[in-house]
C-alpha positions as CSV (number, residue, x, y, z in Angstrom):
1,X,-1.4,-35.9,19.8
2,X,0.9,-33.2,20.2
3,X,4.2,-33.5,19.4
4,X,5.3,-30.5,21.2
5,X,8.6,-31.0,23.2
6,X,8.8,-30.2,26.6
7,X,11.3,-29.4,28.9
8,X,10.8,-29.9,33.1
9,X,13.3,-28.5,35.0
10,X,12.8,-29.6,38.9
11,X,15.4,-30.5,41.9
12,X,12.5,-33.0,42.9
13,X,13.2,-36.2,41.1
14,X,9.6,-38.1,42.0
15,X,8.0,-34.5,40.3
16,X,10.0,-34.7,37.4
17,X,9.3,-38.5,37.0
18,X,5.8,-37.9,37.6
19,X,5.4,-34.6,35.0
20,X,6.9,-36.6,32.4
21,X,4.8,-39.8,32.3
22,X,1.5,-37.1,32.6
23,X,3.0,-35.2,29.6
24,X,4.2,-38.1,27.5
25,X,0.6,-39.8,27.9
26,X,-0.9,-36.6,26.7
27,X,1.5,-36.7,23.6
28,X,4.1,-34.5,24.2
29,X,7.8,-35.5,24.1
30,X,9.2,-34.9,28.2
31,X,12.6,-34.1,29.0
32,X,13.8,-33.7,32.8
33,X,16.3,-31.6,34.3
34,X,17.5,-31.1,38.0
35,X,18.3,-27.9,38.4
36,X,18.3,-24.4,36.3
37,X,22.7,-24.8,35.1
38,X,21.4,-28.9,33.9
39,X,18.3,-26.9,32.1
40,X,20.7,-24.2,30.1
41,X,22.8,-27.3,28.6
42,X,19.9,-29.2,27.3
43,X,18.7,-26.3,25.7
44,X,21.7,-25.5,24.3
45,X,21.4,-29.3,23.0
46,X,17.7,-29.7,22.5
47,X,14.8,-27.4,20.6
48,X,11.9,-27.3,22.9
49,X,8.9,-25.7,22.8
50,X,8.1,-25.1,26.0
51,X,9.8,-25.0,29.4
52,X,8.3,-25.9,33.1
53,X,10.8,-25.1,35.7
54,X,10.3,-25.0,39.5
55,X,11.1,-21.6,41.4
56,X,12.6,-22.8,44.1
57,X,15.9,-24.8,43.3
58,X,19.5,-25.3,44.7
59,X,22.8,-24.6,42.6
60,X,20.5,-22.2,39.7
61,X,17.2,-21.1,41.1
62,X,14.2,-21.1,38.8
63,X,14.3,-17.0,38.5
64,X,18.0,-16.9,38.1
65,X,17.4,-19.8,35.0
66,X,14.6,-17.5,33.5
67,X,16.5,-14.6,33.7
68,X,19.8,-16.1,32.1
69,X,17.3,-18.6,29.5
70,X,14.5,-15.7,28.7
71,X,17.4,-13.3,26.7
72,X,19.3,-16.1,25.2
73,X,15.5,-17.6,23.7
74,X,13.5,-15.1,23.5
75,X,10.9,-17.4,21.7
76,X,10.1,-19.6,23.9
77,X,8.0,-20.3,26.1
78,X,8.5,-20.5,29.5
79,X,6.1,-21.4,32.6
80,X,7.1,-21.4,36.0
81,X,6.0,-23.5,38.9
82,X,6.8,-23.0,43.2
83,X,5.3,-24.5,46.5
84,X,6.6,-21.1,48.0
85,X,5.4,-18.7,45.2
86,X,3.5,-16.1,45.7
87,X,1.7,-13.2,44.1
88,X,4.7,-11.2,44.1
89,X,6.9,-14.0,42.4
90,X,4.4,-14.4,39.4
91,X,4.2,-10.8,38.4
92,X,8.6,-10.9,38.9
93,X,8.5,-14.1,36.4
94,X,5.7,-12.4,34.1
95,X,7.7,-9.0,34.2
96,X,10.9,-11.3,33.3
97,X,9.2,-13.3,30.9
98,X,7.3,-15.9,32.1
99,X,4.0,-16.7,29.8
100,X,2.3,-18.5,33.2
101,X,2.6,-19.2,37.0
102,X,1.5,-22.6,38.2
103,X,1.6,-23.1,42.2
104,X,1.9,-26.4,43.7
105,X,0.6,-28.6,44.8
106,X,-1.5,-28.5,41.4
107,X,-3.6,-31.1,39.1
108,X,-3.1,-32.7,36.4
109,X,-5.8,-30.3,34.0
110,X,-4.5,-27.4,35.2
111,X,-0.8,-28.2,33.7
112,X,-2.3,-29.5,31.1
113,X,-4.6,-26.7,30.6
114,X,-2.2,-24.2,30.9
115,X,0.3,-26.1,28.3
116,X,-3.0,-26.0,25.7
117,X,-3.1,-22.1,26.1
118,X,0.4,-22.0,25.4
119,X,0.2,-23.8,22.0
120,X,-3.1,-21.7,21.0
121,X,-0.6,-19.0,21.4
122,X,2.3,-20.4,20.0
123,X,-0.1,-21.0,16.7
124,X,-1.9,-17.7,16.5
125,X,1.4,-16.2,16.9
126,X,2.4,-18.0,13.7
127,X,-0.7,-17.2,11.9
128,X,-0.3,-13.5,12.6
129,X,3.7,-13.9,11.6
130,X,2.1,-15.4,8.4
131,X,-0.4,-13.2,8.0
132,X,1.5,-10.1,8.3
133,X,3.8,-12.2,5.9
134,X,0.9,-12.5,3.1
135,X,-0.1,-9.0,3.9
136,X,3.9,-7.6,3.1
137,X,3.3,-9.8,-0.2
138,X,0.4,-8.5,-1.0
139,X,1.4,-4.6,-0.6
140,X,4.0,-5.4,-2.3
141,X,2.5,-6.6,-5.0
142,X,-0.6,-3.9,-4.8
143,X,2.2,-0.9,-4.8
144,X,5.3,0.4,-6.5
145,X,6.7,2.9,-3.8
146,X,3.7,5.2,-2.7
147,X,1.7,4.0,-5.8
148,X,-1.1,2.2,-4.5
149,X,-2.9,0.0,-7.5
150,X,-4.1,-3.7,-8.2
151,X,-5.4,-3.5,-12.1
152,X,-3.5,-5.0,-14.9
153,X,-3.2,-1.3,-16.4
154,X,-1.3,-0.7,-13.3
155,X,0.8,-3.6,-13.2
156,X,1.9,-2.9,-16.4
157,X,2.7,0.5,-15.2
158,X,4.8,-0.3,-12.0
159,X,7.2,-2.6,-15.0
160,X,8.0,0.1,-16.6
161,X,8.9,2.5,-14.2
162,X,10.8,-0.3,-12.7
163,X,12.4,-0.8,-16.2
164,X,13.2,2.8,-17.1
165,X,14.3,3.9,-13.1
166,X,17.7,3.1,-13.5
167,X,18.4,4.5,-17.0
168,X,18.6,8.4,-18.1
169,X,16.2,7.7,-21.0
170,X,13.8,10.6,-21.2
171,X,10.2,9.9,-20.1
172,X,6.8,11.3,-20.9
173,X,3.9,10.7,-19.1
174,X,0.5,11.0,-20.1
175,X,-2.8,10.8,-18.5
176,X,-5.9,12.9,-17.7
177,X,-5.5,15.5,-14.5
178,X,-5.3,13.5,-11.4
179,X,-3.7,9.8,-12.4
180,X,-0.8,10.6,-10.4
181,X,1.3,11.7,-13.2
182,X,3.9,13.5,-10.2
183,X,3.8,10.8,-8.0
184,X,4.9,8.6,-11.1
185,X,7.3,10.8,-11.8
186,X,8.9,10.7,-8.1
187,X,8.8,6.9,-8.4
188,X,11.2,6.9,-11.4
189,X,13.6,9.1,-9.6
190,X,13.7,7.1,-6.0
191,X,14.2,4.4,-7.7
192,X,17.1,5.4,-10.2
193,X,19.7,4.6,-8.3
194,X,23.1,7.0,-7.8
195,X,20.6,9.7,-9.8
196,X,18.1,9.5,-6.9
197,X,20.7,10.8,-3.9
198,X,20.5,14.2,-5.9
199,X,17.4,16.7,-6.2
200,X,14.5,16.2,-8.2
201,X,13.2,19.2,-9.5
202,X,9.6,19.5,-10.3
203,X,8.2,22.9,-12.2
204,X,4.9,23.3,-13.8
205,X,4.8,24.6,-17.3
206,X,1.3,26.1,-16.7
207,X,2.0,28.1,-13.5
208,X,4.3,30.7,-14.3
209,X,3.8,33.3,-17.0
210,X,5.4,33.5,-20.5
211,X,8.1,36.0,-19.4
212,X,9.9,34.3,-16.3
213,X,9.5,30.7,-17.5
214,X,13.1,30.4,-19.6
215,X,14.7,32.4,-16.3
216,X,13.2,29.6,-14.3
217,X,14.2,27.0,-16.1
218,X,17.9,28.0,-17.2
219,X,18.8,30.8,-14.9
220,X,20.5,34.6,-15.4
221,X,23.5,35.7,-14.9
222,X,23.9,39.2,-13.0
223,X,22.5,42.3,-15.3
224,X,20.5,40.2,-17.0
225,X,17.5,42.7,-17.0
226,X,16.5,45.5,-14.4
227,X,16.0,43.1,-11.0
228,X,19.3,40.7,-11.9
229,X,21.4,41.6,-9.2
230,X,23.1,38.6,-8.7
231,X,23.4,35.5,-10.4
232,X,20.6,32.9,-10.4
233,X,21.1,29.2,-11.2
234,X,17.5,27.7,-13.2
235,X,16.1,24.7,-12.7
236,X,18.1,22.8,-14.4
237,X,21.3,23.7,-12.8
238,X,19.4,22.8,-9.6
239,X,18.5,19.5,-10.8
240,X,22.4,18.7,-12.0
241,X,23.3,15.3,-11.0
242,X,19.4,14.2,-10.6
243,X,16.0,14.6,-12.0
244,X,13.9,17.9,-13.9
245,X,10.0,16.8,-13.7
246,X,8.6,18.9,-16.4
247,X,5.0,18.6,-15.5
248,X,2.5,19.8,-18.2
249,X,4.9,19.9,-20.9
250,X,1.8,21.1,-23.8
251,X,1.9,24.3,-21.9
252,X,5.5,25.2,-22.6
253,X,5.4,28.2,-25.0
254,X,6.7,27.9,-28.4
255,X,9.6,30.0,-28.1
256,X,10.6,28.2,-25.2
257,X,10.0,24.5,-26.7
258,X,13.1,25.4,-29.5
259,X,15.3,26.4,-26.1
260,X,14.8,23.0,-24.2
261,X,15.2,20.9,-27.7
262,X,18.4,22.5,-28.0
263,X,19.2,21.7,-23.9
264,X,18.0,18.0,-24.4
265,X,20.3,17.5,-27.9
266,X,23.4,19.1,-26.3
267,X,23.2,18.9,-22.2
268,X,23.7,22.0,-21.7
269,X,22.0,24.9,-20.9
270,X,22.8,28.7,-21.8
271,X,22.0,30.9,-18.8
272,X,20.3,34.4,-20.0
273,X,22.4,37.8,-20.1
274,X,25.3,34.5,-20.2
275,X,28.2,34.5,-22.7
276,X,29.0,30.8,-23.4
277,X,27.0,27.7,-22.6
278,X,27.1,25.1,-19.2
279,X,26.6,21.5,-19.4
280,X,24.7,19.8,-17.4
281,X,23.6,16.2,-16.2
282,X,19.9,15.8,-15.7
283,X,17.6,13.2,-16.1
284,X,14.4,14.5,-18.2
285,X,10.9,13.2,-17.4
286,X,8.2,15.4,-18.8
287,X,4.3,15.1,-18.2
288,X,0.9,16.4,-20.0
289,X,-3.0,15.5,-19.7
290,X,-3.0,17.0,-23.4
291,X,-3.0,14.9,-26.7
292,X,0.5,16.2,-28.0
293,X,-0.3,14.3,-31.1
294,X,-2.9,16.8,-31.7
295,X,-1.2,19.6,-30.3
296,X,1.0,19.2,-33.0
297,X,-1.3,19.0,-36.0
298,X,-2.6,22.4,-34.8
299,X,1.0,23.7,-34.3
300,X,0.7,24.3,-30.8
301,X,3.3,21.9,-30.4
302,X,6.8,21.3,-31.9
303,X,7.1,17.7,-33.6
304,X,10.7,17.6,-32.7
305,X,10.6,18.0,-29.8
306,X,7.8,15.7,-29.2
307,X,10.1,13.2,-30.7
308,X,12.8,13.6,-28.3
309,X,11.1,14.1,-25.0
310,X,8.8,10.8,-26.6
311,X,11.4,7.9,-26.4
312,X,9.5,6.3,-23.5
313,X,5.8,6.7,-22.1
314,X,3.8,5.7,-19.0
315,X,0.5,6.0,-19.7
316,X,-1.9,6.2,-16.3
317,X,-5.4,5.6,-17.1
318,X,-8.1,7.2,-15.6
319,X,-9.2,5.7,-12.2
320,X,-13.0,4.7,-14.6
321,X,-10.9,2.3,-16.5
322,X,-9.2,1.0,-13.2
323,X,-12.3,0.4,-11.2
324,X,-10.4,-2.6,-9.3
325,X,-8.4,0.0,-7.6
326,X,-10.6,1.8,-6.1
327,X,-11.6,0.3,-2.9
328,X,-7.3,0.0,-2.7
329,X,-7.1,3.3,-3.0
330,X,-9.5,4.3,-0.6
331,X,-8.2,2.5,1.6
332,X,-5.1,3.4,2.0
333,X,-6.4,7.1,2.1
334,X,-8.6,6.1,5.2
335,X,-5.4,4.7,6.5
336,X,-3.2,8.0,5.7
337,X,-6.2,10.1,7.0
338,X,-6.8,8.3,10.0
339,X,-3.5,9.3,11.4
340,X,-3.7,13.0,10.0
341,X,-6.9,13.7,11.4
342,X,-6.5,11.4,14.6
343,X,-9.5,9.4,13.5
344,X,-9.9,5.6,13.7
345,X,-12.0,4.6,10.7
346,X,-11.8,0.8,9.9
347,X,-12.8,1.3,6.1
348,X,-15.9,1.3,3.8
349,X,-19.3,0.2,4.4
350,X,-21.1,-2.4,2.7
351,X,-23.6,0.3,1.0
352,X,-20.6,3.2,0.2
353,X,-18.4,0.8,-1.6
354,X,-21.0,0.3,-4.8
355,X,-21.2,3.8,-5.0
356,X,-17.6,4.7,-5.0
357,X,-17.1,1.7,-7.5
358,X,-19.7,3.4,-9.9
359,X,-19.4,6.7,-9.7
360,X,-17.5,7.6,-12.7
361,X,-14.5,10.3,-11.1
362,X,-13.9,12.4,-13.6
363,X,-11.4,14.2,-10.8
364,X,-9.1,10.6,-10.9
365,X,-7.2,10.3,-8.1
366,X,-7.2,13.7,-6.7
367,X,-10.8,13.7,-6.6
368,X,-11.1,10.2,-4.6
369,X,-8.3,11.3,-1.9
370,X,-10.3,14.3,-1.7
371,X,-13.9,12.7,-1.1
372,X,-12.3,10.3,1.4
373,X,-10.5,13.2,3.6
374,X,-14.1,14.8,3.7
375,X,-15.6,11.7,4.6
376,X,-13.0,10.1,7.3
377,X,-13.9,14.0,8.7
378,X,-17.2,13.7,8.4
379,X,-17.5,9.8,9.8
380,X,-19.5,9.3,13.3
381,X,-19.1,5.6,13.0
382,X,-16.5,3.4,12.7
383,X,-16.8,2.9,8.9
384,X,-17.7,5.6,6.3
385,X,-21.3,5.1,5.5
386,X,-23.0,7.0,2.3
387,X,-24.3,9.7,4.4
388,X,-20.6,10.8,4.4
389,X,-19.8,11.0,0.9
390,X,-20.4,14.0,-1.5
391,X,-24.5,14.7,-2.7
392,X,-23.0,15.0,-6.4
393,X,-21.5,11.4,-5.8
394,X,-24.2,9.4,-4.2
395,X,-27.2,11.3,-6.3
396,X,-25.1,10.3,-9.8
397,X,-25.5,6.9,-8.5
398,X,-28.8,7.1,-7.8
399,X,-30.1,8.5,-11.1
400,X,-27.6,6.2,-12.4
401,X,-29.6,3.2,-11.3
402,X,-32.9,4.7,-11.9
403,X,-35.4,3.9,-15.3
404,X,-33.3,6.1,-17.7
405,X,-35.8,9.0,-20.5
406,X,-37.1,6.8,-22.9
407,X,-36.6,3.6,-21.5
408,X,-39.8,3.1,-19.9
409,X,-42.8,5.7,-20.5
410,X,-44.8,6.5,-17.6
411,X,-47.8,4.4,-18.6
412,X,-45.3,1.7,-19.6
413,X,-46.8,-2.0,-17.8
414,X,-44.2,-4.2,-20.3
415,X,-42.6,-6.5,-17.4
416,X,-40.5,-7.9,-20.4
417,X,-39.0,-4.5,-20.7
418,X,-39.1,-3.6,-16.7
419,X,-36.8,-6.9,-15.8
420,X,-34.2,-6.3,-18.8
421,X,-33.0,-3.1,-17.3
422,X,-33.5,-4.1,-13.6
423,X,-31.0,-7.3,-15.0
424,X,-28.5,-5.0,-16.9
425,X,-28.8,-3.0,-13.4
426,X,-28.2,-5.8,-11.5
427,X,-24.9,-7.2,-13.3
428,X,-23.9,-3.5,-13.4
429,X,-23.8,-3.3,-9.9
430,X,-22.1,-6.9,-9.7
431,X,-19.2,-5.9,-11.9
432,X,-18.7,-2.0,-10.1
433,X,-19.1,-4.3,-6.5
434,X,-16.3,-7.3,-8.0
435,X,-14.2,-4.7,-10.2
436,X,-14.6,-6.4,-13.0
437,X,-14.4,-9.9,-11.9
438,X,-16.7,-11.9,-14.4
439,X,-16.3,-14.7,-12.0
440,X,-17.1,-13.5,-8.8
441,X,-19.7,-11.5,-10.5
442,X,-21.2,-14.5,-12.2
443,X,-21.4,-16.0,-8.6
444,X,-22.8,-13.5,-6.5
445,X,-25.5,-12.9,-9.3
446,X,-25.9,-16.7,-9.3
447,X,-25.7,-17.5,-13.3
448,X,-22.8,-18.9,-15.1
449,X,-19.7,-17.2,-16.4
450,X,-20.4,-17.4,-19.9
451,X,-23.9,-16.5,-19.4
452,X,-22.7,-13.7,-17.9
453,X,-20.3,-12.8,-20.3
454,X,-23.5,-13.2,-23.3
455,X,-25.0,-10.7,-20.9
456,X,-22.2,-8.4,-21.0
457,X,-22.5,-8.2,-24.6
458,X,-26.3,-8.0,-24.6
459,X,-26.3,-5.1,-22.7
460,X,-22.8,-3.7,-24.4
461,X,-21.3,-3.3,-20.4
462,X,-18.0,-4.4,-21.9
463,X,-16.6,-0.7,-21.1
464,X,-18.6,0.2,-18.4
């Protein structure tokens, strides 16, 4: 039964008599009206899900009703019947807002027919709305901002940023080249509030040489040195009232480390060829793919300042030890390259995804964004196939999977030996294709969880 309440709207009273015992036997709930003014107050009185109203009416036509009715309820449905219509009245009461035309005299399916296309509308409507509901959840979930990531190691990321946004505590953030140690960065600082209406200034330790790097960061005053000729604010007078993104920190010369101690203790900042000091209000976060632990014990580093550019890290792990995200990531970089190089590329193929979830990316992130732009370039199809990845990518694969030196000699015959790496190959590929998942693993390689996880430690795949 259906359950669905409908309103007919007819000056005929014999029609509406006659459409509501038909709809009430099919198990909808039938309300009449006589014209399209009695039709607009029990609407305004009544939810109904759909609407039948004749054409053809005194007092309020039926095109007049759909008109007035269509932009006060948008939502609903509405499905318009006439003796008189024609061609060019349907396409008027589609073009208004009609879902359907019926013309009488008609039969019983056909209203009936047309009222079951209407609720398979009405539901997949609400399935997409749900959908699209789920999907939002889901993003949100998957993403802080423009970081893209579903792994715990991420999740655990996306709190702190979240936690340190709105505070001026210094930040460092480490990871190998190519986490997304910038993008991280840019995520603290849109989301910090007041501080994130005002610039955020990124400079890169390692790109500019020795001798302009304290000009660049503090600024000169006029007659500094020869090519002063006027004054020049630094970097950090830029950034006043916002963020400084101090991107590989370890590079920062020694001389230079004592300067910005001094600048992060007092907040200020003393300009060269400068008499006096400025203050200044900026938001610190630093970043290095070195081990300034390290750096230090060699005295390539300054343990005080290590200290105070140290009171909160973000670690980003390298996309290896995040295999779950991959097929995220690439993704959303099909998605992103789609529109930049006007291509329609529905995702990854059943035979490239193993292979991107294997291949160890020693390039991170950068690397993957990089090998998906190639291959969304590259792709003839509609999803991007093997043939469209890198050779270095899909042949590491390969000699990945094949019988590594020594494990088998040439003359070797030992099936006992043969099926023990073609099983640790088997639940490698199961835990690249799952992410990790021991369960899902354990089913698509048909054997039990803990069997699986004996496996694991058989074969010592706990890291890989």
């Amino acid at each position: 039964m259906s359950g669905n309440r409908v309103l007919v709207i007819d000056d005929e009273k014999n029609m509406r008599h006659m459409l509501q015992i038909m709809l009430s036997k099919a198990g909808y709930v039938a309300e009449t009206a006589s014209d399209g003014a009695d039709g607009l107050e029990k609407m305004s009185n009544t939810e109904f899900d759909f609407i039948l109203c004749d054409l053809r009416m005194p007092k309020m036509d039926g095109m007049t009703f759909l008109k007035t009715a269509h932009e006060k309820y948008k939502e609903k449905t509405f499905i318009m019947m006439s003796a008189f219509g024609n061609m060019d009245d349907a396409l008027e009461a589609m073009k208004i807002g009609a879902y359907d035309y019926i013309s009488k005299p008609f039969k019983k399916d056909e209203v009936l027919l047309t009222l079951k296309k209407a609720e398979e509308r009405e539901r997949l409507k609400a399935e997409n709305i749900e959908y699209r509901k789920k999907l939002s959840q889901i993003e949100q979930r998957y993403s802080f901002g423009n970081i893209k990531a579903k792994s715990e190691a991420m999740s655990c990321v996306f709190d702190l940023v979240q936690t340190v946004a709105h505070h001026k505590t210094t930040v460092l953030i480490t990871g190998e080249s190519g986490t997304g140690k910038d993008l991280t960065a840019r995520e603290i600082h849109r989301h910090s509030g007041q501080r994130a209406s005002a610039p955020l200034v990124s400079i890169n330790c390692a790109s500019i040489p020795e001798n302009l790097l304290e000009s660049e960061l503090f600024g000169y005053k006029r007659g500094a040195f020869t090519d002063a000729v006027k004054d020049k604010p630094g970097r950090f007078e830029e950034a006043s009232g916002g963020t400084i993104f101090l991107d590989e920190i370890g590079e920062l010369p020694l001389p230079l480390q004592v300067k910005l101690l001094r600048v992060l203790q007092e907040e200020e900042i003393n300009p060269l060829g400068g008499v006096g000091s400025k203050k200044i209000d900026v938001r610190v976060i630093a970043a290095t793919s070195k081990d300034l632990r390290k750096e230090i014990e060699q005295g390539r580093f300054r343990e005080d300042l290590f200290y105070r550019i140290n009171v909160m890290t973000i670690h980003l792990p390298p996309l290896r030890e995040r295999r779950g995200d991959i097929t995220l990531l690439a993704g959303h970089f099909i998605e992103t390259f789609n529109k930049k190089l006007q291509k329609d590329i529905e995702g990854l193929s059943s035979e490239a995804t193993p292979i991107l979830m294997e291949y160890p990316w020693p390039g991170n992130i950068r690397e993957l964004e990089n090998v998906i732009e190639r291959a969304v370039l590259l792709a003839k199809g509609r999803w991007v196939s093997p043939e469209d990845l890198p050779s270095h990518i899909t042949t590491h694969v390969a000699s990945d999977h094949a019988f590594p030196p020594g494990q088998l000699s040439a003359d070797s015959l030992s099936i006992r030996k043969a099926s023990k790496w073609v099983e640790r190959d088997l639940i490698k590929k199961a835990l690249a294709r799952t992410g990790g998942n021991h369960s899902q693993a354990a089913k698509i390689l048909e054997i039990s969880r803990p069997k699986l996880l004996a496996k694991i430690k058989e074969f010592d795949l706990e890291k890989k």
